[in-house]
C-alpha positions as CSV (number, residue, x, y, z in Angstrom):
1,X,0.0,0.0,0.0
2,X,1.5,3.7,-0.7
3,X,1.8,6.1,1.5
4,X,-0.8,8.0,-0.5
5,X,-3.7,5.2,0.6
6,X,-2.0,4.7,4.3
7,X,-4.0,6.3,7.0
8,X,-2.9,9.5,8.0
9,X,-4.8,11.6,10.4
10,X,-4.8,15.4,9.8
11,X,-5.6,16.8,13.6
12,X,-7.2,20.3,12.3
13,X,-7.2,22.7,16.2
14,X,-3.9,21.8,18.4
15,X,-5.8,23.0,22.0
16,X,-7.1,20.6,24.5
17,X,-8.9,17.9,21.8
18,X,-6.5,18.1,19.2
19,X,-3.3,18.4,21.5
20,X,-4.6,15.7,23.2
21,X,-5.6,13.4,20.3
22,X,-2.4,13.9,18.8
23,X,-0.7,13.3,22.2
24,X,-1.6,9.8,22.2
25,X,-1.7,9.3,18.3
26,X,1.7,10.2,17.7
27,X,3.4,7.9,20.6
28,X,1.0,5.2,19.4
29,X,2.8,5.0,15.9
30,X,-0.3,6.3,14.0
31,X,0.7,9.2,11.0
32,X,-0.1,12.4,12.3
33,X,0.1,16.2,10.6
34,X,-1.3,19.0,13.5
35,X,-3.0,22.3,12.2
36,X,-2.0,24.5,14.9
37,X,-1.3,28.8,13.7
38,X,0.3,31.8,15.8
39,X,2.8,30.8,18.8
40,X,1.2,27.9,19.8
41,X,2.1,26.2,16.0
42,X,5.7,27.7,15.8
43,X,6.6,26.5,19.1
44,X,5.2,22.8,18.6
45,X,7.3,23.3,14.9
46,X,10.6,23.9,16.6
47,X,10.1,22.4,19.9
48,X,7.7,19.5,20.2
49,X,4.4,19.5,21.6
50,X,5.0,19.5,25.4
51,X,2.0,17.4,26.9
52,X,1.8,17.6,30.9
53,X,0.4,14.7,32.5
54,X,0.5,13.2,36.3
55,X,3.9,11.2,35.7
56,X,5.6,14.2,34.1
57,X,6.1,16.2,31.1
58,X,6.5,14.6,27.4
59,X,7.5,16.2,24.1
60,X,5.9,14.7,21.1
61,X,7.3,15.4,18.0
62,X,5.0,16.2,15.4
63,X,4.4,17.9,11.9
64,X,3.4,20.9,11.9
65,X,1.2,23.2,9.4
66,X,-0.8,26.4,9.4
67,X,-3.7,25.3,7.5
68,X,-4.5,23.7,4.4
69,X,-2.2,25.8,2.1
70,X,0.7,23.9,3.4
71,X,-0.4,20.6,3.1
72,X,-1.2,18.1,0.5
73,X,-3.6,16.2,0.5
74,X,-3.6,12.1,0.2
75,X,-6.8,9.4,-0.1
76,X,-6.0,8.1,3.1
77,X,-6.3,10.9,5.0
78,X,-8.8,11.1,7.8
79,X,-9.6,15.1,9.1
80,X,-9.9,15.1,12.5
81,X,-11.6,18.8,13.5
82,X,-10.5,19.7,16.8
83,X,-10.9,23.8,16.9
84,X,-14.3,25.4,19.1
85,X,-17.2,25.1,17.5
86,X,-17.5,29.0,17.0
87,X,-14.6,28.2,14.7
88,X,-15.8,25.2,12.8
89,X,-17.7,27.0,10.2
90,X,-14.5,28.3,8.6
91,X,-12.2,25.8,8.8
92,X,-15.0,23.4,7.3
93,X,-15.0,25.6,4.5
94,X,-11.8,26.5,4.3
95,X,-10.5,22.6,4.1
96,X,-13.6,20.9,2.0
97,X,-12.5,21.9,-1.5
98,X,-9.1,21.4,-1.2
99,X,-7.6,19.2,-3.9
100,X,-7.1,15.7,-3.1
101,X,-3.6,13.9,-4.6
102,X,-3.5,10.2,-5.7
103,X,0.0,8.2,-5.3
104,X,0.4,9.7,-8.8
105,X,0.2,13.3,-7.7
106,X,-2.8,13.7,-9.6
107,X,-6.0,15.3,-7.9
108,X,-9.0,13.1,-8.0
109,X,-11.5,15.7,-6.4
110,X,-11.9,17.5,-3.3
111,X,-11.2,16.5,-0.3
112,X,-15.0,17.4,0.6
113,X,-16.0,14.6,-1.8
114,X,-13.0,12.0,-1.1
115,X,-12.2,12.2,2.8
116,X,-14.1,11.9,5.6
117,X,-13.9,14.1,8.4
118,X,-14.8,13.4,12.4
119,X,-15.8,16.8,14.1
120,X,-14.9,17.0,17.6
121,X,-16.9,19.8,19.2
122,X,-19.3,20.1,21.7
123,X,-23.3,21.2,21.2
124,X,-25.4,19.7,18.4
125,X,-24.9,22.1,15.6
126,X,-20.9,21.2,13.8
127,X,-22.1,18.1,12.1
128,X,-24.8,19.6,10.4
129,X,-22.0,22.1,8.8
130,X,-19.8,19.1,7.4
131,X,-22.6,17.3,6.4
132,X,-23.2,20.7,3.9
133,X,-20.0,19.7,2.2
134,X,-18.6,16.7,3.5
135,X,-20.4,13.4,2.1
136,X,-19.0,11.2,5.0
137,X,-19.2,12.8,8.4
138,X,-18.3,11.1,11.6
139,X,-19.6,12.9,14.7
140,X,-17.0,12.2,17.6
141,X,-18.3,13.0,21.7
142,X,-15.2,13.3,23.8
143,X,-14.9,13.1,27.4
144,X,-11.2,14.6,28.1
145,X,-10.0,16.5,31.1
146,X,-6.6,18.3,28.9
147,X,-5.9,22.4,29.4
148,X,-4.9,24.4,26.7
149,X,-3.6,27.7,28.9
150,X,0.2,28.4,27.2
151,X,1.6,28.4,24.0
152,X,3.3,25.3,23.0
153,X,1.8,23.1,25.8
154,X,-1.5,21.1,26.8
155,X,-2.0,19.5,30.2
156,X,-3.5,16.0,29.9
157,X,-4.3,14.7,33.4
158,X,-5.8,11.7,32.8
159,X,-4.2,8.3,32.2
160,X,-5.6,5.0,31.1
161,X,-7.7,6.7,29.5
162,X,-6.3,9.3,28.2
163,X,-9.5,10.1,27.2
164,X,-13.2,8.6,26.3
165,X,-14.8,9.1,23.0
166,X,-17.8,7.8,21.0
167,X,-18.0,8.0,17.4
168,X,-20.5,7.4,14.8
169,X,-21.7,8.0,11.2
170,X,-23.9,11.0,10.9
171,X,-26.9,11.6,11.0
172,X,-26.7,7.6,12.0
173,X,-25.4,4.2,11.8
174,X,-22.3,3.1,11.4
175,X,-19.4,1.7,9.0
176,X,-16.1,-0.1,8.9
177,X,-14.2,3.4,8.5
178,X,-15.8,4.5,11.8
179,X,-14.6,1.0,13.7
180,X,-11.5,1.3,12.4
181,X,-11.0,5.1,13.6
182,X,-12.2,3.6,17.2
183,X,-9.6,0.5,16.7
184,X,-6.8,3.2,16.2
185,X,-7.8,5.5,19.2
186,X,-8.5,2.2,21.8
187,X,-4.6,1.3,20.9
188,X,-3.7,4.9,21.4
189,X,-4.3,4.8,25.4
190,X,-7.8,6.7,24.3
191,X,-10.9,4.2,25.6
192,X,-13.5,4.7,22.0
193,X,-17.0,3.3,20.9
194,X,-18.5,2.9,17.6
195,X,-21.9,4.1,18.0
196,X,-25.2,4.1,16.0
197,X,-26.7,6.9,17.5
198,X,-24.3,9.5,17.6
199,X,-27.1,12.5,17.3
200,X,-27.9,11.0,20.9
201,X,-24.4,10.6,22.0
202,X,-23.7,14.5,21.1
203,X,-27.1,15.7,22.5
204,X,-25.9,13.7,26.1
205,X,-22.7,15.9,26.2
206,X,-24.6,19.1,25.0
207,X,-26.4,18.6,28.8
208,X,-23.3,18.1,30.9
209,X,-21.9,21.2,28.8
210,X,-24.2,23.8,29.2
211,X,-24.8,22.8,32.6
212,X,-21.5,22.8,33.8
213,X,-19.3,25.2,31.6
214,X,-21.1,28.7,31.6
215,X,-21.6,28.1,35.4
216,X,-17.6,28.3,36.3
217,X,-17.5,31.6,35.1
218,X,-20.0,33.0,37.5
219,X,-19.3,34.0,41.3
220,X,-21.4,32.4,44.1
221,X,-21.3,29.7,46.6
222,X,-21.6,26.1,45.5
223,X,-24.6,25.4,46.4
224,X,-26.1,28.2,44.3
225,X,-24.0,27.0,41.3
226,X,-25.3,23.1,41.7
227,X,-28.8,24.7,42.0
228,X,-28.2,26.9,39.0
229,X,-26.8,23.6,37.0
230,X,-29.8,21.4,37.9
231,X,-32.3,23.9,36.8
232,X,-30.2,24.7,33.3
233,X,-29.9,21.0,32.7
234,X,-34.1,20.5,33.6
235,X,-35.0,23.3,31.0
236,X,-32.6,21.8,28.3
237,X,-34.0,18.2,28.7
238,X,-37.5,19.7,28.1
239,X,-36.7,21.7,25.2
240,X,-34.8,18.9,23.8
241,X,-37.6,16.6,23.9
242,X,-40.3,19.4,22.3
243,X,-37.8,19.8,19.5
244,X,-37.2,16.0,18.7
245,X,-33.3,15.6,19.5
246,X,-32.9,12.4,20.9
247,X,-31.3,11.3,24.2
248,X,-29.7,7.9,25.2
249,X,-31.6,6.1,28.1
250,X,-31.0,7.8,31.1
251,X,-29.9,11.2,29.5
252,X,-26.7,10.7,29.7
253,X,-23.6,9.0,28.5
254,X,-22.8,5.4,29.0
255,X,-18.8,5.3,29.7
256,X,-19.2,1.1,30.1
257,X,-18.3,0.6,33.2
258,X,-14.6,2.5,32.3
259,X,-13.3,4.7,35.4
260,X,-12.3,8.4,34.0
261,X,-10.2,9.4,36.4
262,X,-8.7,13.2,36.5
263,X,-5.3,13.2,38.7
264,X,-3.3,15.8,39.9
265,X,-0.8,17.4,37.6
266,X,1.9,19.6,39.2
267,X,1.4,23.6,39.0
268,X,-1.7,22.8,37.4
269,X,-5.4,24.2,38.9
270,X,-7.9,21.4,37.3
271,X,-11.6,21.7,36.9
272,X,-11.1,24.6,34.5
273,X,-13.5,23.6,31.3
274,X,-13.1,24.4,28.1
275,X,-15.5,28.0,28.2
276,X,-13.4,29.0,31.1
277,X,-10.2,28.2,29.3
278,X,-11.2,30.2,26.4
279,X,-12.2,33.4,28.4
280,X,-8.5,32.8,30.5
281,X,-7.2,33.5,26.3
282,X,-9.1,36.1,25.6
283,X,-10.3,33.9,22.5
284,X,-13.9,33.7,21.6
285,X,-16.4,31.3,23.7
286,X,-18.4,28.3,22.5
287,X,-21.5,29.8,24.6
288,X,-23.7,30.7,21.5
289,X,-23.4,26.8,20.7
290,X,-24.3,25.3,23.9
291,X,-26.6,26.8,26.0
292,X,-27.5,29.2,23.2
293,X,-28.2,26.1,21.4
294,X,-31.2,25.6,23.9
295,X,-32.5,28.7,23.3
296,X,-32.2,28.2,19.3
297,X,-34.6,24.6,19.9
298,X,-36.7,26.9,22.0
299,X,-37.7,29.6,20.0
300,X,-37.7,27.2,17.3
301,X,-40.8,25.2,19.0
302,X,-42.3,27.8,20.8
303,X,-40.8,27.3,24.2
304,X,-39.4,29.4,27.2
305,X,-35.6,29.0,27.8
306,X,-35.2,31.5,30.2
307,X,-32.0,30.2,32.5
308,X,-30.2,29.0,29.4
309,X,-31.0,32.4,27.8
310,X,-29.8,34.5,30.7
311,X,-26.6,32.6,31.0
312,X,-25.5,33.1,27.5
313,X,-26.7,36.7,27.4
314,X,-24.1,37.5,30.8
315,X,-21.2,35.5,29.2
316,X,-21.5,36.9,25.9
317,X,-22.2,40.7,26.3
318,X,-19.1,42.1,27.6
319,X,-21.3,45.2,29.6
320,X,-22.5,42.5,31.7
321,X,-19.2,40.6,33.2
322,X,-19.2,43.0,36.3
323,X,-23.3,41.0,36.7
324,X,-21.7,37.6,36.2
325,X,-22.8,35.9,39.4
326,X,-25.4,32.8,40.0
327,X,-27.7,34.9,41.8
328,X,-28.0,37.3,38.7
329,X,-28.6,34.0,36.8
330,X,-31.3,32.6,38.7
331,X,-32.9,35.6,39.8
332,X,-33.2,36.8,36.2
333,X,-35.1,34.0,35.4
334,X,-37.3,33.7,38.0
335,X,-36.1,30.6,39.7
């Protein structure tokens, strides 16, 4: 087999996700070309990724591009979309039409025709975008603890697993590509199912995020903010359900009896998610796609969305962050 039909897995977003995925990739053997731009690209370029974990820091060497201009294209490839959902939009488009090379150099189409891609992000709304473009889309849930704070760097706490991700064909089923993708991540140190249902998988993370995330930002006692993430999660379930997205039985995800365990990682503060991590950057938020995502379904079928609405309305208009609190949260909608 040439190198041109040999999987190679192009890991488009080098934060948490795609640091991590590449993390245990790359050790694993697997062929692995990271999208990362700015410092955090031309540091992994010249110095390795460094990936902080509970027994110590690794460097992973890996190849490093900017973006799709730098990189050509083979039939194996499999696009692995790891940047925010806020961001997914344009690198979808930016990557789908790209020429596609066979072992001859010659392009056989776009890579939107030829390649699948597995999108990464939380909320409900990415696959949908790939699916515009991309005929074979893999939606991906991940469960993974890592910290994308410094240039250059991720923090991965978690060992055996690394990580725990579900993956299936969208809008449903599954396929031998998708078992093998899962195959490749299980002998990676990443625990992975091939699902059927992945609509249901996604919509089961979508609760735990918009819950949890939006909620570290605000100031308040604990009990106020398990209060606040009880009531969010309540109102998402209901709206959910008027507007048809499925669930998997119990609402939530089924890790099979595998123990996710976040340890201790020196110098590092942990329970920082992902929203939090982006408003420590000064980068944009996912907030529009999670709980904003509720209020979407809501409007959408004619229900109230109230908490859901408040919280993305204090986290995304700037004039509000000296009102980011949980009692400004509940109070505001009435609860």
């Amino acid at each position: 087999m040439s190198e041109f039909n040999t999987r190679r897995y192009v890991v488009i977003g080098a934060g948490a996700v795609g640091g991590a995925l590449a993390a245990q990739l790359v050790p694993a053997g697997h062929s692995v070309v990271l999208v990362a731009r700015g410092e955090h690209g031309d540091r992994i370029a010249t110095e390795g990724l460094t990936v902080r974990r509970p027994t110590g820091d690794e460097v992973v060497k890996v190849p490093v591009v900017s973006g799709p201009g730098e990189l050509s294209l083979h039939t194996g490839d499999v696009l692995l979309l790891a940047v925010k959902t806020q961001d997914a939009e344009a690198a979808i488009a930016d990557w789908a039409w790209r020429a596609v090379l066979d072992d001859t150099g010659t392009p056989r189409g776009p890579a939107a025709a030829l390649l699948p891609i597995v999108t990464f992000q939380n909320g409900i709304a990415t696959e949908d975008l790939a699916l515009r473009r991309f005929e074979r889309v893999y939606g991906a849930t991940i469960a993974v603890a890592a910290s994308y704070l410094s240039p250059g760097e991720i923090v991965s706490p978690s060992l055996d697993p690394a990580a725990v991700v579900w993956v299936g064909r969208y809008p449903g089923g599954s396929d031998p590509l998708q078992k093998e993708v899962v195959a490749d991540l299980n002998a990676s140190g990443i625990a992975a199912f091939s699902v059927d249902d992945i609509r249901a998988q996604k919509a089961a993370k979508l609760l735990g995020n918009l819950a949890a995330n939006g909620t570290g930002l605000l100031e308040g006692p604990d009990d106020l903010r398990e209060r606040a993430r009880a009531l969010l999660r309540d109102e998402a379930i209901e709206v959910l359900a008027a507007a048809g997205v499925p669930l998997p039985p119990g609402e939530k995800l089924d890790f099979h009896g595998i123990e996710f365990r976040v340890q201790q990682v020196e110098g590092h503060i942990g329970g920082r998610l992902s929203t939090w991590q982006s408003f420590a950057r000064g980068a944009s938020s996912e907030i529009d796609y999670l709980n904003g995502e509720i209020v979407l379904l809501a409007r959408r079928h004619g229900h109230a969305a109230p908490l859901n609405r408040r919280l993305q309305e204090l986290l995304g208009a700037a004039y509000l962050s000296d009102q980011r609190t949980l009692t400004a949260l509940l109070s505001a909608a009435g609860a």
